[in-house]
N, C-alpha and C positions, 0 to 999 in steps of 0.2 A: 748286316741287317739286324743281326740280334742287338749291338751295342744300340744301334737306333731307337730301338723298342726298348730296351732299356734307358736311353733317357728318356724317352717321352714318358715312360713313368714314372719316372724320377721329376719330373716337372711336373704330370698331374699329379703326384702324393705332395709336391711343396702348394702348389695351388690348396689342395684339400686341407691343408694344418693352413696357409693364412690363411684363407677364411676362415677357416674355422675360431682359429686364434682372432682375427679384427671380431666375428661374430662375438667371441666371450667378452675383448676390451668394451663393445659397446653396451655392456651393464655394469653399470656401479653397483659393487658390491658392497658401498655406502649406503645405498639409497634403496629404498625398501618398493615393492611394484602392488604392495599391499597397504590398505591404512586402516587403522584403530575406527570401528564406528563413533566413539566417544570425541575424537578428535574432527571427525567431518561432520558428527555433528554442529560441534563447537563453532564452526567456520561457518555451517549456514545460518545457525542460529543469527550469527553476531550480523550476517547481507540480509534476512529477510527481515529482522524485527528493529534496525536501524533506517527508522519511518519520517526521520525530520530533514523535511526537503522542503530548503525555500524557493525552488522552481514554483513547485507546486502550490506554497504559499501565495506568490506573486498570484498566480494564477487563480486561485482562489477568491481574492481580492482580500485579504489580508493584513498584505505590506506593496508597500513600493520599492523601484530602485530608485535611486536618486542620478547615480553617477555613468546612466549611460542608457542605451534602448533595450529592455531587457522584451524579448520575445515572447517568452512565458504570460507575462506583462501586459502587452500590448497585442496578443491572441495572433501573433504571425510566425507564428513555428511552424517546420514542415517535417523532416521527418525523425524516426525514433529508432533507437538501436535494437538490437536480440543482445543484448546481455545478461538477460536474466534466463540466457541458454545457458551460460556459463555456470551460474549459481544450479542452473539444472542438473550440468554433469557431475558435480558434487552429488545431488539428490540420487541420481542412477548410481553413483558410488558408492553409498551410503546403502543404497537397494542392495546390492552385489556384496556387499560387508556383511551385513546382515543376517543375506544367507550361506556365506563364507564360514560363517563364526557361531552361528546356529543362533540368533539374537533375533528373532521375529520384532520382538520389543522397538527397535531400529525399522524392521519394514514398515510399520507400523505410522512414523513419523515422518519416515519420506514419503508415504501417500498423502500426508498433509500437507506438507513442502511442496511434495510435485502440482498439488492442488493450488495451492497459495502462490507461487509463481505463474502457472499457466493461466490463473483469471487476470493474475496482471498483467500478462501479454495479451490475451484477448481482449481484455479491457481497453488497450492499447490500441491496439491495429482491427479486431474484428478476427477473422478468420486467420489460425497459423498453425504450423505445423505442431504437429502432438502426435499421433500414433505412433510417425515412421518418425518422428523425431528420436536424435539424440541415438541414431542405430549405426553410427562411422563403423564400430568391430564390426557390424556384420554386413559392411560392404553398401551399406544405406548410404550415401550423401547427399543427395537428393531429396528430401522426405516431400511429400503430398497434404496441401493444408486440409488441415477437417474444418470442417463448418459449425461457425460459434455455438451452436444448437448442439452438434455434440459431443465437444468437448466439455458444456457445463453439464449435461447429460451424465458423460463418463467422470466429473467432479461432484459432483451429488454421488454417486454409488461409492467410488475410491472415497470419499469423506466419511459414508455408511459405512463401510469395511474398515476404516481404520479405528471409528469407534468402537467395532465389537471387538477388534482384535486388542485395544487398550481395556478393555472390559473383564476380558477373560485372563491376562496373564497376570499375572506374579513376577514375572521379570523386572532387575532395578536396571536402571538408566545411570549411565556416566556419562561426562561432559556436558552436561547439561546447566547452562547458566541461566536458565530462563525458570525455569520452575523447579530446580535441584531434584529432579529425579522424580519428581509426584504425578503417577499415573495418573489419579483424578483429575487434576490442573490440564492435564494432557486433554484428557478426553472433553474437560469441559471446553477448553481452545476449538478442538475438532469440531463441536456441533457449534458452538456459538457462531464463527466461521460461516457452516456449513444456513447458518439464519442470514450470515449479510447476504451470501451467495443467493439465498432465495430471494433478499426483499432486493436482488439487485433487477431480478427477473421479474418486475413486478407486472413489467407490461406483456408479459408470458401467462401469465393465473387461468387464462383458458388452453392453455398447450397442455393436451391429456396424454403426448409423453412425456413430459416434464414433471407433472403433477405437482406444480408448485406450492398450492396450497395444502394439498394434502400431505406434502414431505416436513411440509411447516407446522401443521396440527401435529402429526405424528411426533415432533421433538420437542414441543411444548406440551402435550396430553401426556407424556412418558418421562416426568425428569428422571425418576431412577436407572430409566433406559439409556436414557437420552441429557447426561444432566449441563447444564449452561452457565455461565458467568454468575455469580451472586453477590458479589462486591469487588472492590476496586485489588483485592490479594490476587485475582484471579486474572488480573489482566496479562494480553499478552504484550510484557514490555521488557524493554535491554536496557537497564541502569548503567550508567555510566560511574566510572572510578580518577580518583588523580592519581595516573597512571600513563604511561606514552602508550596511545595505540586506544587507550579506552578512555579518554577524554569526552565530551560532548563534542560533538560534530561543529559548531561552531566558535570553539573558546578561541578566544584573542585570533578569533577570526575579523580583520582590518575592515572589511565590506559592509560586515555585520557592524560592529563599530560606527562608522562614518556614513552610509549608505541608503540602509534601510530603514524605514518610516510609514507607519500607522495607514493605512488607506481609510479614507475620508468618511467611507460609505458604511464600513466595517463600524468605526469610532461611535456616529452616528448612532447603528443599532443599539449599541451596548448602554450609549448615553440614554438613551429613551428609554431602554427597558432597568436603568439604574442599574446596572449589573456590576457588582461588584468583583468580578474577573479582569476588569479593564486595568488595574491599577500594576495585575498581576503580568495583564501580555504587555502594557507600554510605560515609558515614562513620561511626567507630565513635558507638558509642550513650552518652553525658552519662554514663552513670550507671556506663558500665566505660570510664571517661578515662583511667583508671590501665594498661590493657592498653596492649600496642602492637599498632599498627594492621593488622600481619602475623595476629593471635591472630583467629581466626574467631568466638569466644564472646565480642568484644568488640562484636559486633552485634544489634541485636534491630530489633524490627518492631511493627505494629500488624496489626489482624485487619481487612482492608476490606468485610467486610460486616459488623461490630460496629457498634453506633449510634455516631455523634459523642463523642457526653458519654465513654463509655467509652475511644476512643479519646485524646477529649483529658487524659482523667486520667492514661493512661500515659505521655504525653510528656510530661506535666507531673513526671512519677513520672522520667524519664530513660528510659526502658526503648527508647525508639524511636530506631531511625537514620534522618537524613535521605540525602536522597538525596545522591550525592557531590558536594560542594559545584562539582566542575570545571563541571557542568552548567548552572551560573547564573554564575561569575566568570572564565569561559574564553569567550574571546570567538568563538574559534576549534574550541577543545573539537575533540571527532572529526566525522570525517563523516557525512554520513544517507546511510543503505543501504539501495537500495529496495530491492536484489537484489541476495545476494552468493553468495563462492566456497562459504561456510559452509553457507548453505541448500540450494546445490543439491547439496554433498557430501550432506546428510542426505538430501534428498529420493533419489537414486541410494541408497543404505541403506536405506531404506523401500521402492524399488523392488524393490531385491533380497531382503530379505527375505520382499517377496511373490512371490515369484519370476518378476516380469514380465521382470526380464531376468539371463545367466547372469554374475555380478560378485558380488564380495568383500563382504558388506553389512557386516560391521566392517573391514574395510580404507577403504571411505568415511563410515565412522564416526568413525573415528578420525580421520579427514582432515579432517572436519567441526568436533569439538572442537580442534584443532590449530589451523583456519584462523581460527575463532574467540576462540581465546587467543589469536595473534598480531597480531589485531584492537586487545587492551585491551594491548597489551604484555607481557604474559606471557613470564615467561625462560623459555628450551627446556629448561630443567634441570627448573623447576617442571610443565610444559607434560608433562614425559617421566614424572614421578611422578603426576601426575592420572593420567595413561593406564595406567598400571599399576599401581592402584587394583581389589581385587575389585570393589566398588561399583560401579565403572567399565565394565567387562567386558561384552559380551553374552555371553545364556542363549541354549538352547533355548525358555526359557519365557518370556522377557520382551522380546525381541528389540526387537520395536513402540515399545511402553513407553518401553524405555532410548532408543532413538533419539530417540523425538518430545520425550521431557524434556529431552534435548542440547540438543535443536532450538530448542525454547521459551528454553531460558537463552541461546540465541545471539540471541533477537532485542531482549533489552534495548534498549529506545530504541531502536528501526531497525526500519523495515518497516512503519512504520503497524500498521496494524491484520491484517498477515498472525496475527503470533501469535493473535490471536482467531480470527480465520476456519479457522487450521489445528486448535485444541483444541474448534470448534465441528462440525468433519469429524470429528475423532478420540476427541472425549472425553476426551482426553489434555493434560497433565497433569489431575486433577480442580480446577476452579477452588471456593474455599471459598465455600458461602453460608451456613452454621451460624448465623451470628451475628444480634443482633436487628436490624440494621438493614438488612438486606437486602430488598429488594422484588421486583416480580412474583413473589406467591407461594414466594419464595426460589429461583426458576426463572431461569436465564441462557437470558435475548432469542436469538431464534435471527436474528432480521431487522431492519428498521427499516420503519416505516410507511411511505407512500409521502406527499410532500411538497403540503404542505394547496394549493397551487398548481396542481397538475392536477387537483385536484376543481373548479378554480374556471374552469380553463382548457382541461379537454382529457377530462370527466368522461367522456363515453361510450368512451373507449379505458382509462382507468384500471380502470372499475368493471368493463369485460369482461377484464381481464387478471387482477382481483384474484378476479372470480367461475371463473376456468378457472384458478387456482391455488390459490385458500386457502379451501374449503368455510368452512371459521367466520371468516372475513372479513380485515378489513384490519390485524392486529397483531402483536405481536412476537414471539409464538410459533409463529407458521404456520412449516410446513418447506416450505421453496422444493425444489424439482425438484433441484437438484443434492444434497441431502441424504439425499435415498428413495435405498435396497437396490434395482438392479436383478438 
């Protein structure tokens, strides 16, 4: 009996050492379970402020494709991923680092990040997950959508709090390739930000827990508090290098090359307002090779909601500019602008115009087309005769209008997908669907479905957030909450 009892111990003490030994094999004691704030900085910087997206281009009306049906395009997309969870758990790591290593300076900047991603998920979809997001340690995988109200709710305050906490430290910044360490550039990103965020909620100005206009007076009445964009140094952008890995997003990209082409509608504007930007975003057009490249009617366009077929006859015909060839044989080309001096100049003219706050709305009008041209180069001599252009001028009657059209030709390539999001608030410019090839009923998507992964993963929290938002269900014409006239 004893020998018995003695093996069986002898089997459970080997049990106890393998495990315990597989337990040790499975951490590399190569591999660290900790990371440098400096380095996950690094990583989001380079996902959030790389903003040149020719989806969104397309979609814009912009550019065309030439070589096939591009969805974006022809407005029949349906739905959109959570990958910008992923850039998320970086920002929760970045949180956790921070207070690891006693670096508030780091907390500080993932409140912004966490800000900067989750409006572009709700920008997206409408209602998603944010509180209980992004909680797997602690047994969350499920999380519960909050509702778009107040998640921008809790992004106004996190945007508040990370300006005073850049405010009050002395702490330097590493890994920082964006603004090399400059607490101010910091804080001016935060509020300027924190002004698109407002004028995105414009149709909010009476919601008195929002307090849109007043959040807006407040960081305009207080620059030393509150201080904002002042020229184009301050922008928030990711310069590219000839370098593998930090190239521009499209060099001797073949598509780019061979594919893409001027939309018709886009060309148009630029020609009428003589805007001397055109020469910058297109090359002239096969068929007037004989103009020089200065001559505005040396360019032309396709119609992006025209079919294919049609499209490809006119390039075959010469009639179409491609897009400027710098965008594909520059390796370096310009930088991507997530946020720049340009937009928030307009967005401050659109504020003033509404009268949320008491400021010059063509004096930051002006300053906006200004910081803009000096973006693509534009000599001050050419820059001074755009400006004083009738064309040019605000009205009494068009004030809006003339702004938001600025505004749209300043975000050529840059900004992701703002330009959409702002002419999907505004109406403004009218994007073309006339053409035959245009889908959803020739109707521009107001949303993106929600991603076939939480029906399969998380369906009781999706299908309650899609049933207390979109009476006629999950597609791309529901208008999400920040859309509706309060």
């Amino acid at each position: 009996m004893k020998k018995i009892q003695y093996i069986i111990l002898l089997v459970i003490a080997s049990c106890i050492s393998a495990c315990s030994s597989f337990e040790e094999m499975q951490l590399d004691p190569n591999r660290t379970t900790q990371a440098s704030p400096a380095l996950l900085l690094t990583n989001i910087e380079t996902k959030a402020f790389n903003e040149v997206q020719l989806s969104a281009g397309l979609a814009s009306r912009y550019l065309v494709y030439t070589d096939g049906v591009s969805l974006n395009q022809y407005y029949g997309w349906q739905r959109s991923s959570y990958q910008s969870y992923d850039h998320l758990r970086q920002v929760v790591k970045l949180e956790q680092e921070a207070q690891r290593t006693n670096q508030p300076v780091y907390g500080a900047l993932a409140k912004f990040f966490r800000s900067y991603f989750a409006i572009g998920l709700t920008q997206t979809f409408g209602d998603i997950p944010y509180t209980e997001s992004l909680k797997g340690d602690e047994g969350m995988f499920t999380p519960a959508y909050d509702k778009q109200e107040d998640i921008y709710l809790s992004v106004l305050e996190e945007l508040k709090e990370a300006n005073q906490m850049l405010a009050t430290t002395q702490e330097s910044i590493t890994g920082d390739v964006v603004y090399k360490g400059d607490l101010k550039k910091w804080q001016k990103l935060v509020n300027s930000f924190t002004l698109r965020v407002l004028i995105n909620l414009s149709h909010k100005e009476r919601n008195t827990k929002l307090g849109v206009k007043q959040r807006f007076q407040e960081i305009v009445n207080d620059p030393a508090k509150f201080p904002i964009f002042t020229s184009n140094a301050d922008n928030a952008s990711l310069t590219f290098y000839d370098l593998e890995s930090n190239r521009y997003p499209y060099f001797n990209n073949n598509d780019m090359k061979t594919a893409y082409y001027m939309d018709e509608t886009f060309v148009a504007l630029l020609q009428n307002l003589q805007d001397p930007r055109l020469p910058k975003f297109a090359d002239p057009a096969p068929k007037a090779a004989n103009l020089p490249a200065e001559n505005l009617a040396a360019y032309g366009g396709v119609k992006g909601s025209e079919t294919l077929d049609v499209n490809k006859a006119r390039v075959v015909a010469g009639e179409a500019s491609k897009i400027a060839s710098r965008y594909y044989s520059s390796p370096t080309n310009e930088p991507s602008i997530a946020i720049g001096y340009a937009e928030v100049q307009f967005i401050l003219a659109e504020a003033a115009a509404k009268g949320w706050v008491n400021a010059n709305a063509e004096e930051h009008y002006k300053k906006g087309i200004e910081a803009s041209m000096l973006f693509y180069n534009i000599p001050t001599a050419a820059i001074a005769a755009y400006l004083n252009q009738p064309e040019v001028q605000l009205s009494a009657g068009n004030k809006l209008a003339t702004i938001l059209t600025q505004k749209y030709i300043s975000f050529f390539m840059n900004s992701g997908w703002q330009p959409f999001y702002e002419q999907r608030r505004t109406g403004l410019p009218a994007f073309d669907v006339s053409g035959d090839g245009a889908l959803n009923q020739k109707r521009i998507p107001k949303r993106w479905m929600y991603p076939e992964s939480e029906f399969n993963l998380n369906r009781p929290h999706v299908e309650a957030a899609i049933a207390r938002q979109y009476p006629d269900g999950d597609n791309i014409n529901s208008i999400m909450w920040i859309l509706k006239e309060e």
